[in-house]
N, C-alpha and C positions, 0 to 999 in steps of 0.2 A: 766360106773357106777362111780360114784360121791365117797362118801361119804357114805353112808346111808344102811338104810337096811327100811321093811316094819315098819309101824306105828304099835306099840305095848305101851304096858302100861311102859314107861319106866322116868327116870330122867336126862337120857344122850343123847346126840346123837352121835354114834361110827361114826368115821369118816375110811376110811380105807386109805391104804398109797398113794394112786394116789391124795388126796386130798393136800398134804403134796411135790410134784413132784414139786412145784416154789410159790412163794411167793404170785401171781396171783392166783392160780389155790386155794391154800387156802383161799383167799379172800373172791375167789368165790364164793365156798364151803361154807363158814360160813354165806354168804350172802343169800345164794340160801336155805342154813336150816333157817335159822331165819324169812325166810320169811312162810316155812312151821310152825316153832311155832307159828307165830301169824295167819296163816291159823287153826291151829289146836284151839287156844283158844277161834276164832271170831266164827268159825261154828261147830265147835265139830268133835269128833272120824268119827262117823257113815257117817255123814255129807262128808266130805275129803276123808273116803276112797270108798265113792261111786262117787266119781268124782276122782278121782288120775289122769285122763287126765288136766283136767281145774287146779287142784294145780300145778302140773308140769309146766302148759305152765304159770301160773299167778309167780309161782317162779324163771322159769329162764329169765320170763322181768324183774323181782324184782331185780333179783341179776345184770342183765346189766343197769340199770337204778341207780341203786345206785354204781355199779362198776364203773361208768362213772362220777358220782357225786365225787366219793373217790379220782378218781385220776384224775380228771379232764378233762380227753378224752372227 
């Protein structure tokens, strides 16, 4: 587990301390959320949490694809 917790009405996103375990793994993590915010504001609540398979796999190329970009691997 990441970071996160289920999709709620909320203004934050609690990250929990395994996110926080290397400088990397934070990167990640903020990568890997920000890709679920912009999931969440293209197709809505309803939308995302009836697919939570398809955001998961489209977040975590999200987050290696630009992790890759950042540090240039």
């Amino acid at each position: 587990m990441r970071g996160v917790q289920s999709l709620q009405e909320s203004t934050f996103i609690p990250m929990f301390s395994s996110a926080f375990s290397s400088e990397e793994e934070l990167v990640k993590t903020i990568l890997h959320e920000k890709c679920h915010v912009l999931q969440l504001k293209k197709h809505g609540k309803a939308y995302a949490q009836q697919n939570l398979d398809l955001m998961e796999k489209q977040a975590y190329r999200f987050e290696r694809l630009f992790y890759s970009l950042v540090t240039k691997r």
